[in-house]
N, C-alpha and C positions, 0 to 999 in steps of 0.2 A: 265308352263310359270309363271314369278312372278306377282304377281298383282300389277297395276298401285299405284303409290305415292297415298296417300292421302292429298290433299291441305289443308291447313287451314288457313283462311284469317279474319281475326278480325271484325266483322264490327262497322264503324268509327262512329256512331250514340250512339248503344247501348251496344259497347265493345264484342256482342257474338262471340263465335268461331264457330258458327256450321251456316255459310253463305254458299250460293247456286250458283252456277255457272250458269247465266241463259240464255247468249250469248258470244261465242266468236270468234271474227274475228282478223285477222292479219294485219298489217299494209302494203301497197303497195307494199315496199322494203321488205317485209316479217322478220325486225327486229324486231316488236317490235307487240306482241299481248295483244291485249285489252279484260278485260274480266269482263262484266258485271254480278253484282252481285247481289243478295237480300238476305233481315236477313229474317229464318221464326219467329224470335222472335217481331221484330218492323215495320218488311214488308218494311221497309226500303230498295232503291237500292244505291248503288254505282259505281262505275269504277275503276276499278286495271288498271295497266300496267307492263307488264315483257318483260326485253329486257337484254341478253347478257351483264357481263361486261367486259370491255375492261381496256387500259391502262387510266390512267385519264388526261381528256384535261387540259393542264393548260393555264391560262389567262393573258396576261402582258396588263396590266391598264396603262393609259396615265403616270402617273408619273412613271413608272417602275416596280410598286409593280408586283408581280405576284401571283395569287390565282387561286383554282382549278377552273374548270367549273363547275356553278350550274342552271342545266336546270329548276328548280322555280325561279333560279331569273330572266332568260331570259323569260320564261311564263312569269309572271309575269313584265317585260317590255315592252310585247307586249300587256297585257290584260289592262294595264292602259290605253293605246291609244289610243284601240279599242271600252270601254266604248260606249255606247249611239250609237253605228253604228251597221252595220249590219254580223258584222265579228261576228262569234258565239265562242265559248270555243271550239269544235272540230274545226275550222278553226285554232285556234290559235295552237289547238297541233302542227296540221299539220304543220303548219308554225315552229314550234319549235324543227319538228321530222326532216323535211327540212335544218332548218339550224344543227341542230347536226350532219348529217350525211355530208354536205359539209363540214364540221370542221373534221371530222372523216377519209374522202376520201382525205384531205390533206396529206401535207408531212411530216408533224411532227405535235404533238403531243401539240405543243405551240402554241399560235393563239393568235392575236394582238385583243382589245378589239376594234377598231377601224374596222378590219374586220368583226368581228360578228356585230355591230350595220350597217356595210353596208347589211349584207345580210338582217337584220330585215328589213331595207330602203325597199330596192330590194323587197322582199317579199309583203310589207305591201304594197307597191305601185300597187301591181299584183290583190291586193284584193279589197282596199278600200284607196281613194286618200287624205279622211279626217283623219284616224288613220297613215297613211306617213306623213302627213306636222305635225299631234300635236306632232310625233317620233323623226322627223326632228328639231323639234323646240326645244328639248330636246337635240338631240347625237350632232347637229350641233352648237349646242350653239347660235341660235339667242338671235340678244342683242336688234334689233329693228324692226320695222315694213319694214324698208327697205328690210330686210333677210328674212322676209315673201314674199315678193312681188317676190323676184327673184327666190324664190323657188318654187311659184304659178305659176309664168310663164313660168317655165319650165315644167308644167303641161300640161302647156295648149297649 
């Protein structure tokens, strides 16, 4: 029988190659396995992810442009407005492995930017009411406190 691959994974602290695999779980949908790591050099831990690649999503932006899909920038538009609450970094993956995969189980491959920021909506409302209205107040474009209010009420 051939022996198993040897991984080798850099780690991001102190650049060593000879990091340690110290848990690994798969994600619900079983696409995407997470696998915690430690340097024996800095003792340092991290988090990898490996998941399949596929065709690349592409994005049509309100003025037309269109650009691939970059799941750091969608993290990263949900961890801005999650700040100071109780929604943690593995919530937000989830929330981002969620919307990838609705983008994915679509019909094509192209995906209106106006969609994906509804699913963030969608999502973000399921978890925590205060990172929806700071999201909202961003994708929806409020211009005044009146756009707050109708959006609070419909909260509530």
């Amino acid at each position: 029988m051939d022996e198993p691959e040897v991984q080798i994974m850099q780690c991001i602290f102190c650049k060593n190659t000879n990091t340690e695999v110290v848990e690994t779980r798969t994600s619900e949908d079983e696409t995407v396995i997470r696998r915690r790591r430690e340097c024996p050099d800095c003792s340092k831990r991290f988090t990898t992810y490996e998941r399949a690649e596929q065709l690349p999503i592409i994005v049509i932006k309100r003025d037309g442009r269109r650009e691939r899909f970059d799941r750091d920038k969608l993290r990263n538009s949900i961890i801005y407005p999650t700040e100071k609450t109780t929604v943690g970094l593995d919530k937000v993956e989830e929330i981002v492995q969620k919307i990838e995969g609705d983008i994915k189980n679509g019909e094509t491959t192209e995906v209106e930017s106006k969609i994906i920021g509804e699913l963030v909506s969608k999502y973000l409302k399921e978890v925590d009411k205060v990172a929806y209205i700071r999201f909202s107040a961003v994708f929806k474009r409020f211009v005044d406190l009146e756009d707050f209010e109708k959006e609070l009420k419909k909260l509530l």
